[in-house]
N, C-alpha and C positions, 0 to 999 in steps of 0.2 A: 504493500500500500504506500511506501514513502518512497513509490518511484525507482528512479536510480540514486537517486540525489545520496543517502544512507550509506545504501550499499556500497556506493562507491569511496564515502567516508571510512567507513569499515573495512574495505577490504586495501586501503591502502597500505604502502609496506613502512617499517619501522624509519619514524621520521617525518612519514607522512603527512600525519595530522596534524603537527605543532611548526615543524623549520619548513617543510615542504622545498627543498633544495631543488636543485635542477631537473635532476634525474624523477625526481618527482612532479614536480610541474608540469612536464611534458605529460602526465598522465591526466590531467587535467583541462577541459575546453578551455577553462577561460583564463588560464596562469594563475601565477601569484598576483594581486595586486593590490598597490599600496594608496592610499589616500593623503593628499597633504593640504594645506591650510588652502589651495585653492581647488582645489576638486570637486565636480560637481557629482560625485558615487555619490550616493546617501547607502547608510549603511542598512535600510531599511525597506520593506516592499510596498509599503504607504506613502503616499507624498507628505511634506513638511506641512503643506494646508490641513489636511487632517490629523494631523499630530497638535495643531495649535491649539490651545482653551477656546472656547465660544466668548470672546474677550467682551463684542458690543453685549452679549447677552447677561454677561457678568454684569458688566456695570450698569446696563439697565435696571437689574434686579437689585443693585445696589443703591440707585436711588432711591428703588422703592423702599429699602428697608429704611434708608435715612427719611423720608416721609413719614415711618411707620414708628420712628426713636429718634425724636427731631433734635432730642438732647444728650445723646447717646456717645463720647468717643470711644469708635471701636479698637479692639486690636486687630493682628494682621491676620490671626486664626479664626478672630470672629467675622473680618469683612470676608474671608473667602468660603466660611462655612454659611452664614447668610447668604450671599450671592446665588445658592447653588439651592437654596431651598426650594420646595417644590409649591408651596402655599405660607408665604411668609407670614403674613396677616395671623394663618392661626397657627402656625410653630410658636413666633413670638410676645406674642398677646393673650394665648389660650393658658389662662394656670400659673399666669407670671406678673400676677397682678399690673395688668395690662402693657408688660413689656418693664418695670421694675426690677424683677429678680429671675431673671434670664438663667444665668449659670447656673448647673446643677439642678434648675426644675423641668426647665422648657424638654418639651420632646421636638427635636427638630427634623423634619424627613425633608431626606435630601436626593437630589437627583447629582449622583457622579457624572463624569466626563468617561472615565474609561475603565478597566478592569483588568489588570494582569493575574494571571495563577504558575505556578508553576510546578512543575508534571506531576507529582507527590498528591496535592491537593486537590489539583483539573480533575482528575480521575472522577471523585467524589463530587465535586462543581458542576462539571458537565453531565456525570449520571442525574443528578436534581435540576440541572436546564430541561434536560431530553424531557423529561416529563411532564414538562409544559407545554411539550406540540405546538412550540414556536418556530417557524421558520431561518429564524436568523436573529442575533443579538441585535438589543435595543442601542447599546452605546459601543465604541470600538473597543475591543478585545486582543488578551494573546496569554498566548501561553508558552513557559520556556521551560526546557528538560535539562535541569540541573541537580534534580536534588538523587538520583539512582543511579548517579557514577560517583563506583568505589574507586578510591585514593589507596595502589599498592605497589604498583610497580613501576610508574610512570603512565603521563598519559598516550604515549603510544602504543601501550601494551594494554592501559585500564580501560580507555576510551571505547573501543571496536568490542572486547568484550563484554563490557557495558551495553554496549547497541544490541551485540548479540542475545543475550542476557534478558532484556526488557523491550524484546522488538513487540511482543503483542499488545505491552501498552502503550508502546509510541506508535503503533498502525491506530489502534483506538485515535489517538491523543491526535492525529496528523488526520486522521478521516473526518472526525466529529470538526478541528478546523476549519477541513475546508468546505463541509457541510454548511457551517453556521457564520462564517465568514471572518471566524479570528485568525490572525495573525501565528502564524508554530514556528519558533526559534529551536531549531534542531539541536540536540544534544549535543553539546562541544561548542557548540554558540558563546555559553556565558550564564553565568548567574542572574537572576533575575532582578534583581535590584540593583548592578551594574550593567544590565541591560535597556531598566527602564532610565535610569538616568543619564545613558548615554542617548537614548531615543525619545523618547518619551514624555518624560516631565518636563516641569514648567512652571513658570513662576503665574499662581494663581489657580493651576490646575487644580480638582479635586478626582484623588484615584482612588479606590479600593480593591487592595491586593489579597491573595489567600493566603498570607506568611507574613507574621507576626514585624518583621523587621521593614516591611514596606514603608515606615515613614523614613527611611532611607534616600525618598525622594523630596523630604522636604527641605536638603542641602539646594534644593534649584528654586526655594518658594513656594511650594504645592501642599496640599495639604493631600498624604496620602497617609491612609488606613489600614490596619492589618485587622482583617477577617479570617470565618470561618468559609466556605464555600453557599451557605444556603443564604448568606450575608449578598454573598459577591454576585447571585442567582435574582435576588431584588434587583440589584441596578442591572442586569443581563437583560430582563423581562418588563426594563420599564417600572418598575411597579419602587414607589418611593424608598429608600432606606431610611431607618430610625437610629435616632443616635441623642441619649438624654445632652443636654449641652453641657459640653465641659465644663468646668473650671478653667482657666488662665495662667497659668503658674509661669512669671516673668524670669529669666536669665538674662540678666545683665552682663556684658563682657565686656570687660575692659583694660589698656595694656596691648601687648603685643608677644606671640610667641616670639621665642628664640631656643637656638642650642638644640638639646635634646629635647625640648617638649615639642608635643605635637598635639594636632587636635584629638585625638582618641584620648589624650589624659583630659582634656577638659569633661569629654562621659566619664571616663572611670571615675576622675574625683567629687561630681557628682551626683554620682550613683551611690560612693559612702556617704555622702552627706544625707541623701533622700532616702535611702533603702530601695529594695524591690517590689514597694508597696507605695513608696511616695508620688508617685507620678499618678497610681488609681486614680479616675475622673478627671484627670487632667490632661491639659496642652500645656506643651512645654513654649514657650517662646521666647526664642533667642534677639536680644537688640544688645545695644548700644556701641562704644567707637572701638571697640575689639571685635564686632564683625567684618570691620574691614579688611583685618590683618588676614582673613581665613580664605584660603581657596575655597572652590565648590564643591571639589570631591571631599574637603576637610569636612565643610560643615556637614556632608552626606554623611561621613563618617560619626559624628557627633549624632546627628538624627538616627541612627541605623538604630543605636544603641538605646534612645529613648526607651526604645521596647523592654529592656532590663528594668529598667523603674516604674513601669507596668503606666505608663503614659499613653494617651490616646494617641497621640502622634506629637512630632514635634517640628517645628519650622524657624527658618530662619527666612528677613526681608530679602527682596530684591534689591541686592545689589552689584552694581554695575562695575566695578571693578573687579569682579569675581566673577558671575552670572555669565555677563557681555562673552568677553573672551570665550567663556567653554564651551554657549551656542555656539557661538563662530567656530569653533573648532569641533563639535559635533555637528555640522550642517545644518546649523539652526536661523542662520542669518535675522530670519524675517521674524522668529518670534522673538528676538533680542530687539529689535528697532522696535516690534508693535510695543514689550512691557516699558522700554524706556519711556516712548508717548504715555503710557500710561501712566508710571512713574513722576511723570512732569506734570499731568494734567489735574486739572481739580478734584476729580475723582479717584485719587491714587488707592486702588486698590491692595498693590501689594505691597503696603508698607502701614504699621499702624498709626493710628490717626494721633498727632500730638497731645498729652492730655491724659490717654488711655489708662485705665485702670486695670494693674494684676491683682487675683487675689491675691499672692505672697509675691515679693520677688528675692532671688538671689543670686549674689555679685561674685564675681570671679575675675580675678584680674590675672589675665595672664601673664604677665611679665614677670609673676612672682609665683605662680606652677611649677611644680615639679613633677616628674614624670612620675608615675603610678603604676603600680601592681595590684590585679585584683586578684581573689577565691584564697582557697580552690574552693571548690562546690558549688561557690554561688557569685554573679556578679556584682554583688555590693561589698563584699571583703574589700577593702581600698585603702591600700598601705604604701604612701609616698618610697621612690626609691632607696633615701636617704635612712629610714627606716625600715628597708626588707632584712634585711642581713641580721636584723635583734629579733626580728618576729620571725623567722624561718627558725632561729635558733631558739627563740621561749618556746613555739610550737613544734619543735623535733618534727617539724616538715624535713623534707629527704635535701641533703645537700647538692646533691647532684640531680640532673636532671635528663631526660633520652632523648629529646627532641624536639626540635624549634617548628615551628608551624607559621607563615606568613600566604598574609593572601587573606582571601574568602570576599563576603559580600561588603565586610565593613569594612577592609584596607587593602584594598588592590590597585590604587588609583596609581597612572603615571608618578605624581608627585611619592606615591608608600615606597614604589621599586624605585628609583632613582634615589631616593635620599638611602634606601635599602642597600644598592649596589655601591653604593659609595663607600660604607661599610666594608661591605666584602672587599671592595676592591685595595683598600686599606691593609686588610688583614693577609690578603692577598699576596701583597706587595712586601708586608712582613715574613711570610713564608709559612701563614699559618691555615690552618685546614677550621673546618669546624667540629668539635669533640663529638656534639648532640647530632643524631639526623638532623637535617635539614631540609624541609617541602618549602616549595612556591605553587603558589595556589592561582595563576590568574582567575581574576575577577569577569573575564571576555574576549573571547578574541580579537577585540579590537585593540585591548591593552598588550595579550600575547602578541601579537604581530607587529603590534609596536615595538615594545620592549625585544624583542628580538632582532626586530630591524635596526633598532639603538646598540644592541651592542650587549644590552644590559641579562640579557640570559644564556647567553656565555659564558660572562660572570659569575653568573648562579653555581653554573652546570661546572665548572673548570673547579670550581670551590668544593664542589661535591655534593652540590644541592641537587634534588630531585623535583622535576616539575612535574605537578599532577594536572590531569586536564580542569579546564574551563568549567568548572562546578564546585561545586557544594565539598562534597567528598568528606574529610576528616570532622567539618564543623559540626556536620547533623547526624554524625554517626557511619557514617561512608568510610570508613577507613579498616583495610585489614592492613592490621601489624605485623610487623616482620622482623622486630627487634624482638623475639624471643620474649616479653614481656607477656607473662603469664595470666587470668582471670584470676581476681582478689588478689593481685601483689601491687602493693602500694609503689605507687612511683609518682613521679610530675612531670609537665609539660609546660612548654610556653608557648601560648598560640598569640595572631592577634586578631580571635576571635572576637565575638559579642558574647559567650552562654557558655559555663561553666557547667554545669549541674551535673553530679553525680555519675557516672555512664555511656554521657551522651557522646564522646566521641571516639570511644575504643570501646563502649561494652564495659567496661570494668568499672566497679564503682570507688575502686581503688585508688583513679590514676587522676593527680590532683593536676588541676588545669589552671593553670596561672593568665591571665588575660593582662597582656601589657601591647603597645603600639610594634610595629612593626619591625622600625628601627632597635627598640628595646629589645627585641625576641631575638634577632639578627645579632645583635653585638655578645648575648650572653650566649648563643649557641654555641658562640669560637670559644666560652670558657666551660661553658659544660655542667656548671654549677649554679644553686639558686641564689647563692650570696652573694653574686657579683655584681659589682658596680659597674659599666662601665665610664662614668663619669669620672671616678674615682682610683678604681683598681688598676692593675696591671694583669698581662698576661705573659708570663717566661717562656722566653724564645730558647730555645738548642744552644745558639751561642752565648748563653748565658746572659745575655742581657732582655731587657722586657719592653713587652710594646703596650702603650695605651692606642684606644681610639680619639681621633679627631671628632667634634658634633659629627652629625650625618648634616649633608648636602645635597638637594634635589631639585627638580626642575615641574611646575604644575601641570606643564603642558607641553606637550612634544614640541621641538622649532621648525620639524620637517611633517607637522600635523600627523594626526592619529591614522594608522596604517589600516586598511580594510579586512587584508586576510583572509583567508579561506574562501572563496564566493561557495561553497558545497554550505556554510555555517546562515545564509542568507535567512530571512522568513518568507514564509509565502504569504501571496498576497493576499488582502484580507475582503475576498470577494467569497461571498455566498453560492453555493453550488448543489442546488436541491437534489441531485441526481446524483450525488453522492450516499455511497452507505458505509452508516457507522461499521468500524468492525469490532465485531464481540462476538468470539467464541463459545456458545451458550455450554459448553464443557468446559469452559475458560476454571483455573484454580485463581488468574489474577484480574480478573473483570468480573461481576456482573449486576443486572439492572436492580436499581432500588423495586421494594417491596413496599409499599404504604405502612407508617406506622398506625395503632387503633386511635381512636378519636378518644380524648377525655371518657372516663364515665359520667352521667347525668348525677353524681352524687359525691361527697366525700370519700377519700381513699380510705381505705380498710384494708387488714391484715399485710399489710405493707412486714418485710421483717428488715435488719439494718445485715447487710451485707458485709461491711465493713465497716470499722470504725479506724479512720487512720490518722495514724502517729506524725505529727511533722509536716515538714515541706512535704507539697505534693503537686508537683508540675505537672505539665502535658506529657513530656519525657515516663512519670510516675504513670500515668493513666493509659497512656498509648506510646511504646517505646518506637522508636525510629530503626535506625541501623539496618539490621537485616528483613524487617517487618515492612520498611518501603514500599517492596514489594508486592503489599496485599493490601494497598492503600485503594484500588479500585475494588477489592473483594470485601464484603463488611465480613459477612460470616466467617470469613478466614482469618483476616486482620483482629478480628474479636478475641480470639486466643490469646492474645497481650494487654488484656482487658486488667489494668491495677496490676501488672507482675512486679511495680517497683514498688507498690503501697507495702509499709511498716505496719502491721498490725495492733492498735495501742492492746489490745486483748490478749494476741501471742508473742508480743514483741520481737517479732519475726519478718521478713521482708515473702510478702505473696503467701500467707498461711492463713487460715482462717479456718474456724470450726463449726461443724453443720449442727443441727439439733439434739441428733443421739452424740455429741461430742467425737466425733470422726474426723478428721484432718482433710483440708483439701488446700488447691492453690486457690486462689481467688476466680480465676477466669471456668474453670471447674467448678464451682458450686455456683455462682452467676450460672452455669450451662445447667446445672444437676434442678438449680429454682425455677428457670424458666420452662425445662420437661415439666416439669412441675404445676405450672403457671403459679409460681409463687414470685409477686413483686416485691421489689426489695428497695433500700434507699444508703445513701451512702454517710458516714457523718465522716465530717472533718477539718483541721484548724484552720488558720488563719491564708487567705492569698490561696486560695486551692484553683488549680488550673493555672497559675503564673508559667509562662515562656511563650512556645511554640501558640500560632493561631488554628491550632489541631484540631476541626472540627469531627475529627474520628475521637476524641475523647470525650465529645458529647454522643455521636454517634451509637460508640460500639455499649457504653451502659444503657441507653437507650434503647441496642437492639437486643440483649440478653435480660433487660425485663427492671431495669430502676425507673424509677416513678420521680423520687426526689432525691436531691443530693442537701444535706443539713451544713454548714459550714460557720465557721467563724468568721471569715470574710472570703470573698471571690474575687480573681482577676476579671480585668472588664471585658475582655475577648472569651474567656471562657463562658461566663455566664451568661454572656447572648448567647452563644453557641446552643447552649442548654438548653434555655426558652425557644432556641427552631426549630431542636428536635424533639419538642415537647414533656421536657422535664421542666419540675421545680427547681429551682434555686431559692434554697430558704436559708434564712441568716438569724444565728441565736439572738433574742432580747437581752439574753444575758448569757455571758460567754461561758461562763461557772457551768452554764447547764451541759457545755460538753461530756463533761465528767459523771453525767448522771444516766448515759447509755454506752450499749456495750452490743456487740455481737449478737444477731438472733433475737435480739427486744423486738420485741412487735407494737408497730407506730399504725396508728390510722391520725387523719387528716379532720380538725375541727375547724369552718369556716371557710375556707381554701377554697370548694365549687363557688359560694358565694361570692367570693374576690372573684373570681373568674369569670363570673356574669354580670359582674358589677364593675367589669373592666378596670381591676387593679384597685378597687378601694374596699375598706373593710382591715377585722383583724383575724390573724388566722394562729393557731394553738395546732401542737402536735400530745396527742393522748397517749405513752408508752408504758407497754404492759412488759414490765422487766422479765426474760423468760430465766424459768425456773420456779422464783417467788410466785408470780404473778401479781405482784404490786404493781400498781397504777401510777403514774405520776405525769403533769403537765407540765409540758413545757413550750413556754410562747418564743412567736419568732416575728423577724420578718420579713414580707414579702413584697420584692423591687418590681412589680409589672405593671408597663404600660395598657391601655387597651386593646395594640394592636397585638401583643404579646400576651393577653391574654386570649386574645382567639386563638394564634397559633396552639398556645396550650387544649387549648378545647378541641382544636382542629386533628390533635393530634399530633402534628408540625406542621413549620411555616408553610415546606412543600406543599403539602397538602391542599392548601391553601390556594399555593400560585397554579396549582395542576390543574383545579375548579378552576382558576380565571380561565389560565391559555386554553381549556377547551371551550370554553364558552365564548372565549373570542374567536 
């Protein structure tokens, strides 16, 4: 189904896919070729006019909001998420004592501009599109296949096996395309987040992506969102997306980097400051005269991250010293002239309106940054460098470390490799090797084809670095190991990832992941160790004497402009082809079609029993693991067997154990299977931030399809808990958090009040009645419940699908 185009990817010889040298080219129609600052290639199969925001439409809709808040200064998050509303009058006005207290009450539905997924997520996306018996997406689309190529032996070797590997759901993923008219960036393309900000975004834009880190594009202005798939299936079909309206939370930046800092230390220091919990309901927005200092791919890097602080998204203004140049050098011309006119005009959209009020704000001044180490475990551990070296040693963390990891979605930019290689080439010149593995991760082939045409992966490669392909790979779990580093042996890493958590990129929940900037990862590889300075230390050379590193040195933007690359890596173009058919193998083990979930009962939930009670962190990684399960990302029932295998038992304080009623042992994804033979619903309780990371709509999904009803929590991330409400579960939040402690495993909960919310679209109080199993003592306990009206019919409906399936056949 993917043509020759694939194949021919695939079957090229070692080499092929990444330097494609001469002897290769000749195998190729179209050569190698390279793009430079005046090239009219666009690297994309869409014209630049349909890439641009609906700008007149924006600020039309802009006036009308200032009509509607005549005394209102907005910020730059709130002029582009008003602009984009679909019925301003009653988002704003409706419940917000007439447009007074906006933030945190208003329900705002919005109509996006556009939609990326990529291939993990589309799977699940596209099956809940299909089923609206829509002819073709409402707004423009793509999807990119990065996240089901393993990182092991290189990408000449990973890449073609990868294709081979997962050709039935890139024939799906590339039919369903060009069926429905989105855009398919073939595997080896590029991560989707250095995809879309190489293409895509835009200062004003509003996206909605299927992966957690999509406001990755608000380094270009945009206000872009990480969803779940049946989120991203709203703006697909037309039909409005809901979004409670943030909170504001200002970032002030002030200063200027220098030396070793870079913009990733501004997230990581951050991120200690706010927790992985400080960003919930909020936009993060970036001003003042330290945005000037930052490239674009900087601030992208900065926004990537937002998603660690569990933030709705994060942005920074249009600015023309940044912005300008990097359209220009992504074939953007015409959108850089239209936002400057904007920019100048009365109606300056992409910049917040003088005056504006944050809820909080806080200051960071760069010039007095110092670079940062986060984890392991978690992205908020956030220990200045100056101080790693006492805290690895109070915490009997491992002094040595196996392997440097650079690259991924959050630092691949020309500016990461070039200040990167300057490093190397340093160390190089000293005559030193580097101790740790070493991976290069390009972020796209656009940046691979560059950096290679530069000189600078050479570098890498002569150093003894390993470049893995144009994906995901190590970050999300893609990575098999080949340093002999065994399951449950504690070891550490330095990536310069975004997401630490426990397992998620070797499997082990052993292996501690240190998140520092790129250059930081690069200098301590050549020492091998976690203690190392390089600001500070030395490294001893053979001939007895030692060498330190010089800062790193880079360049934001190529001088001979960004190189094309690959034309087999191209997308297609994003034209609608009804005579096209999906392909799914109805024996498929990695495809197949959703099932309707039941509709609410017409009453209060009864005999509900608690499935789990867990202990701790409990991310998307916890509820639906990644790594080698990718692969059943388009199969529920298959993918469902990793259903909580990382939940901690507070009961058996064991990780995936749980006990059935005659006191029997099982894993958790087992008795979830054993309760639903059963038809025994079940509900989940647990603490604080549950569902924090990934925008995994499989970990709303798959408890949903083996039979929970509710999930009870201390508090929820805001991506997961939508999730929840579209596939027709509760999300219910303790009154009082004490009462965690008053349930256990097997209690049996029925639901007091809860149908009434639900017909009463979201108002009312609702009480869970738990009948402790064993005693059979009774005890209540109140909670409470976050749903809108529209989300309260999904719940009735059964899910949201459900929902949009009734429209699209009735249209």
């Amino acid at each position: 189904m993917l043509a020759t185009r694939r194949s021919a990817i695939a079957s090229l010889p070692i080499r092929g896919l990444l330097a494609l040298p001469t002897s290769v080219r000749q195998l190729l129609p179209l050569g190698r070729a390279f793009a430079t600052a005046t090239d009219s290639v666009s690297p994309v199969a869409s014209n630049v006019e349909a890439r641009t925001p609906p700008y007149p439409k924006l600020l039309k809709r802009l006036e009308e909001v200032r009509r509607l808040l005549p005394n209102r200064k907005l910020t730059l998050a709130e002029k582009i998420l008003f602009s984009h509303l679909d019925n301003p009058e009653e988002s704003l006005l409706g419940g917000t004592d007439n447009g007074a207290s906006i933030r945190g009450r208003a329900t705002l539905k919005l109509k996006p501009d556009r939609v990326a997924m990529q291939d993990a997520s589309a799977q699940m996306a596209l099956l809940q599109f299909m089923s609206c018996g829509l002819p073709t997406t409402a707004v423009p689309a793509s999807i990119h296949c990065d996240h089901m190529i393993v990182g092991e032996k290189g990408a000449d070797v990973d890449l073609p096996n990868s294709i081979a590997g997962n050709k039935e759901v890139y024939d799906f993923l590339e039919s369903a395309a060009k069926k429905y008219g989105i855009e398919f960036w073939p595997p080896g393309a590029g991560i989707i987040h250095q995809a879309v900000l190489e293409n895509y975004a835009a200062p004003g834009l509003m996206m909605l992506g299927t992966d957690s880190h999509t406001p990755n594009a608000g380094g270009l202005g945009a206000i872009a969102i990480g969803v779940g798939g049946a989120d991203a299936v709203d703006a697909l079909v037309d039909a409005p997306w809901e979004l409670k309206a943030p909170k504001i939370r200002g970032v002030r930046l002030e200063g200027k980097l220098s030396g070793w800092v870079s913009p990733k230390d501004v997230i990581l220091a951050l991120a200690g400051k706010l927790t992985v919990r400080g960003g919930t309901g909020y936009i993060i927005e970036y001003h003042g005269p330290g945005v000037e200092s930052l490239s674009c791919t900087g601030m992208a890097t900065v926004c990537n991250m937002g998603a660690e602080i569990g933030a709705t998204t994060s942005i920074f203004p249009f600015t023309p010293s940044s912005h300008v140049p990097y359209l220009q050098a992504t074939h953007r011309s015409s959108i850089a002239e239209q936002a400057l006119r904007i920019a100048s005009g009365p109606q300056n959209l992409l910049a917040a309106d003088a005056g504006a009020q944050y809820d909080d704000e806080v200051v960071i001044n760069l010039s007095e940054l110092e670079p940062h180490i986060n984890g392991p475990f978690t992205p908020d551990l956030s220990t200045p460098l100056s101080a790693f070296k006492a805290t690895v040693e109070a915490n009997a963390w491992p002094e040595t470390f196996g392997a440097g990891l650079i690259g991924s979605c959050t630092n691949s930019s020309y500016a990461d490799m070039t200040r990167c290689e300057s490093l190397v080439r340093q160390a190089s010149e000293a005559g030193l090797k580097p101790k740790a593995d070493f991976f290069i991760t390009p972020g796209s082939e656009q940046i691979r084809a560059t950096v290679d045409r530069d000189g600078l992966m050479q570098s890498f490669e002569t150093a003894g670095g390993m470049v893995l392909a144009n994906a995901c790979g190590p970050c999300i779990g893609q990575w098999s190991r080949t340093d002999g580093v065994n399951k449950g042996e504690a070891n550490a890493i330095f990536t310069s990832y975004n997401r630490n958590f426990p397992g998620r990129n070797d499997g082990n929940r052993q292996t501690m992941n240190f998140l520092a900037s790129p250059e930081l990862v690069t200098a301590m590889s050549y020492a091998g160790r976690t203690d190392f300075n390089p600001m500070t230390d030395t490294i001893p050379l053979p001939n007895g004497q030692s060498f330190r590193f010089a800062p790193p040195a880079g360049t934001d933007l190529p001088s001979a402009g960004f190189a094309v690359g690959n034309p087999h890596f191209q997308p297609t173009p994003p034209v609608a082809d009804s005579s096209v058919e999906v392909a799914i193998d109805p024996e498929s083990d990695r495809l197949a079609v959703l099932e309707p979930f039941e509709p609410f009962p017409r009453e209060d939930l009864t005999g509900l029993r608690v499935l789990v009670k867990v202990k701790g962190q409990c991310t998307t990684d916890t509820i639906s693991a990644a790594g080698p399960w990718l692969k059943y990302k388009g199969h529920l029932p298959n993918i469902s067997e990793n259903t909580l295998i990382g939940a901690i038992s507070a009961d058996t304080e064991a990780v995936n154990t749980v006990t059935d009623f005659d006191g029997s042992s099982h894993t958790i994804p087992d008795l979830a299977k054993k309760w639903k033979s059963e038809s025994q619903p079940w509900i989940v309780v647990a603490e604080h931030n549950y569902g924090e990371g990934s925008a995994r709509e499989h970990a709303a999904l798959q408890p949903r399809y083996l039979g929970c009803r509710i999930v009870l929590a201390k508090s929820f991330a805001r991506i997961h808990e939508t999730n929840l409400k579209k596939q027709g579960v509760v999300p219910l939040t303790f009154a009082d958090e004490a009462d965690y402690d008053r349930l256990a495993g097997c209690d049996e909960v029925r639901t007091e009040g809860l149908y009434d919310v639900l017909q009463r679209g979201g108002k009312g109080e609702v009480s869970l009645v738990v009948k402790k199993q064993g005693s059979g003592e009774e005890v209540r306990v109140p909670v409470k419940c976050n749903l809108s009206p529209d989300q309260c019919g999904f719940i009735l409906a059964g899910s949201a699908l459900n929902l949009l399936a009734k429209k699209g056949k009735s249209t």
